[in-house]
C-alpha positions in Angstrom: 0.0 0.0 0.0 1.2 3.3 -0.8 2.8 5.6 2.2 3.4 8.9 0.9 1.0 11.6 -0.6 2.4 11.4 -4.0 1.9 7.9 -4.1 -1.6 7.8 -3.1 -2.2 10.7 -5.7 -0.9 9.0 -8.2 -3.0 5.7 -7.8 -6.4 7.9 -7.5 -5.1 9.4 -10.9 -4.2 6.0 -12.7 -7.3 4.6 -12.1 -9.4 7.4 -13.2 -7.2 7.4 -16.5 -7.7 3.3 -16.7 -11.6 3.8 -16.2 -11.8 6.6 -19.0 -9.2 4.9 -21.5 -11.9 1.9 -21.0 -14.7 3.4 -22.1 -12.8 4.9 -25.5 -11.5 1.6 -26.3 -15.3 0.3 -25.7 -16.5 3.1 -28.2 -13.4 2.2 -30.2 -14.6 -1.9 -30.6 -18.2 -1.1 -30.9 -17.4 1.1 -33.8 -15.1 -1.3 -35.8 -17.8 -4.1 -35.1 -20.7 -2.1 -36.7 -18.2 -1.4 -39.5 -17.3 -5.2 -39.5 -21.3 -6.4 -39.6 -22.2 -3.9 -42.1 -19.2 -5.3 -44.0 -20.4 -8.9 -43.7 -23.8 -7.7 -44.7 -22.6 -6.4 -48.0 -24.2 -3.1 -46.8 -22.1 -0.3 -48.3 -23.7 2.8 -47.5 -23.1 2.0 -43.7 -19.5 1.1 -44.5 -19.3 4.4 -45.7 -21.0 6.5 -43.6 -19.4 4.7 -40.7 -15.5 5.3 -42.8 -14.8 8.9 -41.5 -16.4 8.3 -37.7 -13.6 5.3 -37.9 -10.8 7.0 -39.1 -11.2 10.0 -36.9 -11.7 8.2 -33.5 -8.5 5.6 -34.5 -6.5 8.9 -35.3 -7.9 10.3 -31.8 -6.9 6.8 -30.1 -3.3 6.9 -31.3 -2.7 10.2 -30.3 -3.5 9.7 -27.1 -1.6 6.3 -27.2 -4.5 4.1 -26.6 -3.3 2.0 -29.5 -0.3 1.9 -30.9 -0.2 4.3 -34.2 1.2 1.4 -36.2 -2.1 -0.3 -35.1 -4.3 2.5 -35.8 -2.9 2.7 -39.6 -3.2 -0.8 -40.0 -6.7 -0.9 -39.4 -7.6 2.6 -41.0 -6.0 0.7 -44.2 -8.0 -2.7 -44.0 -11.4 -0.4 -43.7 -10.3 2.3 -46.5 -9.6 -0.9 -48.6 -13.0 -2.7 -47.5 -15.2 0.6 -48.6 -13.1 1.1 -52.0 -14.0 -2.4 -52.9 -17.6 -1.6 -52.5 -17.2 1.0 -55.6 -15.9 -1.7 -57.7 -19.0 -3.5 -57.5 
């Protein structure tokens, strides 16, 4: 258990930071799995209105080093790909 007042500071301000990084990653995986089912569901107008929401909040989450940015471009490229294939149909 901590002793000194830093300490105990600093545990009060990790958790509040863990409980709020939870909920973006939350938002984060809901997102990518409503892209994901409209995907599946050959439903491109979804995919695409769902695109820029995507690409903005995975931009916001590697900033803030919630995911890695190597992460974050990986998976903005495998959606960007997914909704261009929709035009070739």
């Amino acid at each position: 258990m901590a002793h000194t007042k830093t300490t105990k500071k600093r545990i009060r301000q990790n958790e509040r930071h863990r409980m709020i990084n939870r909920g973006h990653k939350t938002k984060l995986r809901n997102l990518l799995k409503q892209f994901e089912k409209a995907n599946l569901e050959k439903n491109a107008e979804t995919c695409k209105a769902l695109l820029p929401r995507a690409l903005k909040l995975l931009d916001q989450s590697a900033a803030s080093t919630l995911i890695h940015k190597n992460n974050a471009a990986r998976h903005k490229s495998r959606l960007t790909r997914i909704v261009n294939s929709f035009a070739g149909e």
